[in-house]
Structure formats: C-alpha cells, structure tokens
C-alpha positions as CSV (number, residue, x, y, z in Angstrom):
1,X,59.1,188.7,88.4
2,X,55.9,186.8,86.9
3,X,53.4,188.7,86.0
4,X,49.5,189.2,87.8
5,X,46.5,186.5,87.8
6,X,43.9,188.6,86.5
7,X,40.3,188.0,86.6
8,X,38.1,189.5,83.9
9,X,34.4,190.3,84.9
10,X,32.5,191.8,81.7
11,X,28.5,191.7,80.9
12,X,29.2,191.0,76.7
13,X,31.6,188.3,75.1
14,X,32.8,191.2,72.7
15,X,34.2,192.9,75.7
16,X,36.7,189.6,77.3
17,X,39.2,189.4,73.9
18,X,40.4,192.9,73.8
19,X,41.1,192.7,78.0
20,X,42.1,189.0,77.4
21,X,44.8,190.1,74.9
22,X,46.0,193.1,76.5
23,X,46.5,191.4,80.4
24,X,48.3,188.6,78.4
25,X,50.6,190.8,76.1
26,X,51.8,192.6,79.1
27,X,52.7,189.5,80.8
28,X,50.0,188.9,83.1
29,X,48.0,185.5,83.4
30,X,44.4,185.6,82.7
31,X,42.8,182.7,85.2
32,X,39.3,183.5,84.8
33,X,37.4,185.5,82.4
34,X,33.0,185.7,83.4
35,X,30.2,187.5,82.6
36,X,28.1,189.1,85.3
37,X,25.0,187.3,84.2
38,X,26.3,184.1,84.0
39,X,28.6,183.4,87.0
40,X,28.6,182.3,90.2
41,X,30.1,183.4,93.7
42,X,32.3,180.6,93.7
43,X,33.6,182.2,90.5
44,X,34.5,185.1,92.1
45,X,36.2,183.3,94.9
46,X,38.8,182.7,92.7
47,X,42.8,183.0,93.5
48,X,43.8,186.1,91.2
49,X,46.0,189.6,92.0
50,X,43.5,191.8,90.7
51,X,40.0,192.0,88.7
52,X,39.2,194.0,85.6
53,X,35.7,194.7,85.2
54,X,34.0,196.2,82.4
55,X,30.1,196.4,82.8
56,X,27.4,198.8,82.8
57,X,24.6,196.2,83.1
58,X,22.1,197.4,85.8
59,X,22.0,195.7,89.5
60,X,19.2,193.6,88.5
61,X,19.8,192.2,85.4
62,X,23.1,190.8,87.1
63,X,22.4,187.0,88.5
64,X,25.2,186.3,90.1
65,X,27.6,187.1,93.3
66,X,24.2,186.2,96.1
67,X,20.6,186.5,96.4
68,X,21.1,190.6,97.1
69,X,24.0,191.6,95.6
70,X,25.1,191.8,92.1
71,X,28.6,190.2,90.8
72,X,30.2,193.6,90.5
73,X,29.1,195.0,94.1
74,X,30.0,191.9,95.8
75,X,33.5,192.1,94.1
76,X,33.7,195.8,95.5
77,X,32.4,194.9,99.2
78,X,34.3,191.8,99.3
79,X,37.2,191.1,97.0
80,X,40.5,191.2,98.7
81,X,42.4,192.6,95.7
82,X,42.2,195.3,93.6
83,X,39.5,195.9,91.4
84,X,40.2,198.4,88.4
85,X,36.8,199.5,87.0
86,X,37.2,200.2,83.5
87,X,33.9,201.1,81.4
88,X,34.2,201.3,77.5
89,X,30.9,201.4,76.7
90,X,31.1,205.0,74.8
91,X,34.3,203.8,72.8
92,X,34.5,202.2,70.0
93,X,36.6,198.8,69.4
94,X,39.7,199.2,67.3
95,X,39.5,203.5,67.9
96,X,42.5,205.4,69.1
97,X,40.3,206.6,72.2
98,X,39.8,202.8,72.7
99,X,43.3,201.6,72.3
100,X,44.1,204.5,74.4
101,X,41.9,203.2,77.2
102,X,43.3,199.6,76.9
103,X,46.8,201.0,77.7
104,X,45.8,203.1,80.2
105,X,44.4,199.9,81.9
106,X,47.7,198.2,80.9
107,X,49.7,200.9,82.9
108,X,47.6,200.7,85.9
109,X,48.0,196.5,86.0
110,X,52.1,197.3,85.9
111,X,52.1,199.5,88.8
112,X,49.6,196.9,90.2
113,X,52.4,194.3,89.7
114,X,55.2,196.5,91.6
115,X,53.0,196.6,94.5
116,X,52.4,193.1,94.6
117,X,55.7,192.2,94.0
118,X,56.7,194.0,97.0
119,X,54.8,192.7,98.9
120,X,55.6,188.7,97.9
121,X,59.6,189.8,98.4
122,X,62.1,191.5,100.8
123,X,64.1,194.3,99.1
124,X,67.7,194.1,99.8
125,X,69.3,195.7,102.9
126,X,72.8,196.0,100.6
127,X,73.1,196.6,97.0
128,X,76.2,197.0,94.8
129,X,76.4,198.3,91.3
130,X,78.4,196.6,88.8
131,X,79.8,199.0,85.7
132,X,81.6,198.0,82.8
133,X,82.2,198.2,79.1
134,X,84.7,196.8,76.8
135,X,85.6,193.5,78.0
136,X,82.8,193.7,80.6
137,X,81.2,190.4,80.6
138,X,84.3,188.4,81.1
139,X,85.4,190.4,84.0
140,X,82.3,190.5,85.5
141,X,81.6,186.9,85.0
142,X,85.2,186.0,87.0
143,X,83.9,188.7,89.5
144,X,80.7,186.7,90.3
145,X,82.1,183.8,89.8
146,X,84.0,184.0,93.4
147,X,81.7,186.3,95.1
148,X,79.8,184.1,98.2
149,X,76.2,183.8,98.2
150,X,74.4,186.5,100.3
151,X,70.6,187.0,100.8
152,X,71.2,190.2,101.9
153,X,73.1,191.3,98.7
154,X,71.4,192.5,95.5
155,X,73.6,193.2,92.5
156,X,72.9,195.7,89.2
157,X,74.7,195.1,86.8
158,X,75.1,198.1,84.3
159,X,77.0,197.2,80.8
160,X,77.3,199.3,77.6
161,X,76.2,196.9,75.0
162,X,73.8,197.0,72.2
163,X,70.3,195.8,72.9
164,X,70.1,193.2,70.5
165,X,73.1,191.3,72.3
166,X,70.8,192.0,76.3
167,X,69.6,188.4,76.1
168,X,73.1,186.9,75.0
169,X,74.4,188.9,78.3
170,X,71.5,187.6,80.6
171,X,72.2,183.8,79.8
172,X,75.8,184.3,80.4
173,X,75.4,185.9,84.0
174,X,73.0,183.4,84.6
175,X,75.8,180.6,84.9
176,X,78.0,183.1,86.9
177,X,77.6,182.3,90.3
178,X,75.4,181.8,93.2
179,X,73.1,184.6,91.9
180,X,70.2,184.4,89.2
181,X,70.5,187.0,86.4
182,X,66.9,188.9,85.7
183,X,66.3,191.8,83.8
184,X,65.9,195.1,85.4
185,X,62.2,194.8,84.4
186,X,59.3,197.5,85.0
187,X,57.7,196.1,88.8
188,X,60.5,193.9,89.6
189,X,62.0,194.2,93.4
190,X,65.7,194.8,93.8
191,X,66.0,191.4,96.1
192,X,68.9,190.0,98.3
193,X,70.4,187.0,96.4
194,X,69.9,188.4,93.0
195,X,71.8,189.4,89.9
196,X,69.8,192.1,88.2
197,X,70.8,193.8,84.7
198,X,69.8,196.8,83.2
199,X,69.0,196.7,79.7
200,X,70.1,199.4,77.0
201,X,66.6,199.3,75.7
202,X,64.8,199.9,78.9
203,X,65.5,203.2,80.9
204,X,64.4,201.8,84.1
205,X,64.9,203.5,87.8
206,X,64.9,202.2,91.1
207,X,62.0,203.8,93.4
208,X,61.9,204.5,96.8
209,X,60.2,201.3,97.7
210,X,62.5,199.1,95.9
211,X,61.1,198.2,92.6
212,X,62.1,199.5,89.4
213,X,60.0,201.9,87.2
214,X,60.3,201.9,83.3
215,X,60.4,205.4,82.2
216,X,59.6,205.2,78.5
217,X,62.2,207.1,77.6
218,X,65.6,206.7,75.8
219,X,68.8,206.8,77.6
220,X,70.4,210.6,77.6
221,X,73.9,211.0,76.7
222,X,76.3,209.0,74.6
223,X,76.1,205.6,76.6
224,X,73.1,203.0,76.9
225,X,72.6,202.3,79.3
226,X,74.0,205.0,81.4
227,X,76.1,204.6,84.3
228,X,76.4,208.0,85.9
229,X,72.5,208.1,85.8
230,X,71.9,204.4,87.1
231,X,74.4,205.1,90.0
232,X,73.2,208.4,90.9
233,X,69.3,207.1,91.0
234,X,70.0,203.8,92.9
235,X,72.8,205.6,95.7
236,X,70.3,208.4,96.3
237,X,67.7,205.8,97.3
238,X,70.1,203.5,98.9
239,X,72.7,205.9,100.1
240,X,75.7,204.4,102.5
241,X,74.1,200.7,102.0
242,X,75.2,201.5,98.2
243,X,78.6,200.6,96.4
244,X,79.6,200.6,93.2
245,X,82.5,198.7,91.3
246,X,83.7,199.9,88.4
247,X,85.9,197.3,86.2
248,X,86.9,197.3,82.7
249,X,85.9,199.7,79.8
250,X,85.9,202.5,77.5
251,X,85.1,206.1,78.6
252,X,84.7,207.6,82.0
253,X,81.2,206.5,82.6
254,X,80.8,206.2,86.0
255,X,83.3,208.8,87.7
256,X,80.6,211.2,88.1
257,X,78.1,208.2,89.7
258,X,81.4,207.2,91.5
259,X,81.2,210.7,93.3
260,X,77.7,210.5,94.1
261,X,77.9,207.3,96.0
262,X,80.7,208.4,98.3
263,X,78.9,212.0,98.9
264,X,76.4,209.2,100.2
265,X,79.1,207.7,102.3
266,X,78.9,204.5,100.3
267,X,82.0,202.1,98.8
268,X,83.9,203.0,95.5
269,X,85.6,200.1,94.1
270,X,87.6,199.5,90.7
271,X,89.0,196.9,89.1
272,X,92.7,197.7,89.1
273,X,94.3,199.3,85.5
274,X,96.8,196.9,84.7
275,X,94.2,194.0,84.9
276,X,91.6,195.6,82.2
277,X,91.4,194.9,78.8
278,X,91.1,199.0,78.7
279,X,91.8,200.8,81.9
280,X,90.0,204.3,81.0
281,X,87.1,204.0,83.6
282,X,88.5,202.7,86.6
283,X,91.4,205.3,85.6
284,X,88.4,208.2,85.7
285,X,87.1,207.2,88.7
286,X,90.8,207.1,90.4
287,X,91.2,210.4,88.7
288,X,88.5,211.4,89.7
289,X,88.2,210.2,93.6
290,X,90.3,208.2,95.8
291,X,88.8,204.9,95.0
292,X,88.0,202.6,98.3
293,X,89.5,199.7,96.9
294,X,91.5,198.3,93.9
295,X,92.0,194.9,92.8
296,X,91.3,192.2,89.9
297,X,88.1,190.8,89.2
298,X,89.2,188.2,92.1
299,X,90.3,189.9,94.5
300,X,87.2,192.5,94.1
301,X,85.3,189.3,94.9
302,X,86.9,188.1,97.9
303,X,87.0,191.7,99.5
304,X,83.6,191.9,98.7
305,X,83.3,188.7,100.6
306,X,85.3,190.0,104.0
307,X,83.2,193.5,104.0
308,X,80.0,192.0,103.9
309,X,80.7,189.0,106.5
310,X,82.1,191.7,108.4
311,X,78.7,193.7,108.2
312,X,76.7,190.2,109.3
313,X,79.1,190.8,112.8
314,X,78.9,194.0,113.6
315,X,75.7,195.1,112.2
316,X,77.0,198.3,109.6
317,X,79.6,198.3,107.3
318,X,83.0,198.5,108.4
319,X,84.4,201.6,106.4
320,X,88.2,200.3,107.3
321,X,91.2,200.9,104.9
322,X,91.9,198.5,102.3
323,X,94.8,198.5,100.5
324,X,94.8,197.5,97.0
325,X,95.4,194.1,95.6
326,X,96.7,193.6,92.0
C-alpha cells in the first residue's frame, strides 16, 4: 500500500534533510516540512498520517501554533495523528548513534503505516494460499485466470523463485485475472479482492490484525520463500477461513503446511499429478494427507468458484466431498 504523508516540524534547516531523506527512502511522502519559529497554525492544519518533530527550542522562542501555545504543544493537544517526538540534539550528523536514531524513527513510521493501513481497508474474511515451484507461474496464471472475482477472497501466492526474477513474477500475475498482484510488503493488509505475493527476499508474516510484518531475517531451510513456514503462520491466524492449493513443483514443500491447515479445519487442495510439469509436491501432500480436492489448474478454479458462492448462501464453508477432477 502507499506509503504515509508525513509532516516534519524541526526548529533548524540542518535538522529537515536527514528526516526529509529518511521518510522518503522508506516510501513515505513528505507534504510539509516547517520550522517552529516560522509557521503558522494553518500549517499545522495540514492533511498528513503522522508528524515527526525534532525540536528543543524553548515555549517561547516558538511563534507559531496561537497566541498561548507553542507549534509543538498545539500539535500534542490537538493533532489527530500521531506525533513521533524524536530529539537529536546530543547526536551528531552522519554518527552511527545518529544513523541509529534515523532508523529507529524509520521503524516506528512502518509500524505507523500498518496501523493506518488497517484502518483505510477491510482484511479478508477468506484467504487461500497458492504454492508452487517448477512450472509455477504458468499454472498459477491458468488458475487465476478462471477464478471469479470475490471481495471477500484474498490470495498469497508463495513461489520458489530467485529474487532477482520477484518483479518479472509480479507483472505476470498482474494480467492474471480479476485480482491485482502486490507484493507481500512490510504494513500491507491482506485485503479481499487481492492477489498478494511473497517475495524470496523479504521474510514477511502475517499478524494477527491482518497486515504483514517484515522480519529482517533470511528464509530458514532450503526453499525461499518457504512454504511450510508461510502456511503454518497465515492458517494459525486464519485457521478454518484458511486453504491452501498446492499445484506444480519440485520438493515436498508444503505437506507439512498442508497438515497444519487441516489440523485448523481448513481446505487442502492440489493440482492433480498427471497435469504438472513435476508432480513431487502435490504427490507429498497426497502422501502425506488425504487432499480435499484434486484437479487441473481449471478445475481448481471453478471449484474454488462453487465453494465460495456456496459460503455467500449459507454463511460458512460448506466442508462437502468433492471428488477429483482431472
């Protein structure tokens, strides 16, 4: 999602560029940028997410805000949005304690943006996880390609694939279906109507309020990104409102995630053997379980279609036999 309006409210010039460059290299728009002496309550009437101020000037050298209150009280007392204080008067520019401090702000404006994020957007009510590997994409992008739009359907797609090729991935899905392709970004909502895709280069996981965390940490195991830990994360927060299909690839990535999700009570589908370009994950998660449903990237589609309009009727998800369609 896009990133914050930030406001800057500092009492020297040398003080704006380093937040100026740091709000903006994090992705966040800088709409105003003041000095306490110098600006005007009208200034900080302004439409932004949050403020950043850095000031130690005393009350009454301050001339702005109103005829009693100085620009960085009246932003506390009145301000309806966050307002990170952040004083760097005892560090000095270009010093690791100050580049320290400059990320520290930087972290506190991302969990900033989850929050509001959440609060612009509805976090899906169903979500299904997409795993694949060799010969992914194409399957995938059939898959989606005959799936029927559904606001109340979010999708994560998990692929092995190296990071340099993430972008190439993104502007394929994008043309897939009726569902945008976005990365699985740090502060991003897992939305109905969405197409979401988790990068090998980002170890994200889904929180409890729906948004997606960036760990900062590398992928464990021999895959990136990793299946068994993207399913186990996401069915533990959305348990039997959680499924997970598993088509074409390489390995067994994703039997023990496949397990997970129906302790949870939630749908296992695969992508039947005979229709992969290699048949060695939906085969471990058959070996592994009895899988819900099995079918080709079409017919994954079109029962995906049935179970969900059948979930709009009755209100919870239908948990009938299916029988598998090759």
């Amino acid at each position: 999602m896009a990133g914050l309006r930030v406001g800057v409210l500092v009492d020297a010039l040398q003080r704006q560029q380093p937040l100026q460059h740091m709000a903006r290299m994090a992705g966040h728009q800088v709409v105003t940028s003041l000095n306490v002496q110098t600006c005007t309550l009208s200034d900080l009437e302004q439409a932004v997410d949050a403020w950043i101020v850095d000031s130690d000037t005393p009350d009454d050298e301050s001339l702005a805000a109103s005829d009693d209150q100085d620009a960085v009280t009246w932003l506390l007392e009145h301000a309806a949005v966050p307002v990170i204080l952040a004083h760097s008067h005892e560090l000095v520019p270009g010093s690791v304690a100050y580049a320290d401090w400059l990320r520290r702000i930087a972290e506190r404006l991302e969990r900033l943006r989850g929050d509001v994020n959440l609060q612009q957007a509805n976090t899906a009510p169903y979500v299904w996880i997409l795993a694949a590997s060799t010969g992914g994409p194409a399957a995938v992008k059939t898959f989606l390609s005959s799936v029927a739009a559904n606001a109340d359907v979010a999708f994560v797609y998990v692929q092995h694939i190296d990071s340099q090729y993430g972008h190439t991935l993104l502007r394929m899905m994008s043309s897939a279906g009726h569902y945008p392709a976005f990365a699985a970004s740090h502060g991003r909502v897992l939305q109905g109507g969405e197409l979401l895709l988790v990068d090998a280069a980002s170890r994200v996981e889904l929180l409890d309020n729906g948004t997606f965390r960036d760990t900062r940490a590398e992928w464990g195991g021999d895959y990136a990104p990793a299946i068994d830990q993207v399913v186990a994360n996401i069915a533990r927060v959305y348990r039997e409102r959680c499924g997970l299909i598993v088509f074409t690839g390489m390995g067994n990535d994703g039997a023990a995630g496949a397990r997970m999700v129906r302790q949870w009570d939630g749908q296992v589908w695969v992508q039947s053997p005979s229709s992969c370009t290699s048949a060695s994950m939906p085969e471990a998660v058959i070996d592994s379980i009895s899988a819900d449903f099995e079918g080709t990237p079409v017919a994954l589609a079109e029962q995906l279609n049935r179970y969900m309009k059948a979930i709009s009727a009755t209100g919870h998800s239908p948990h009938e036999s299916t029988t598998a369609a090759n």
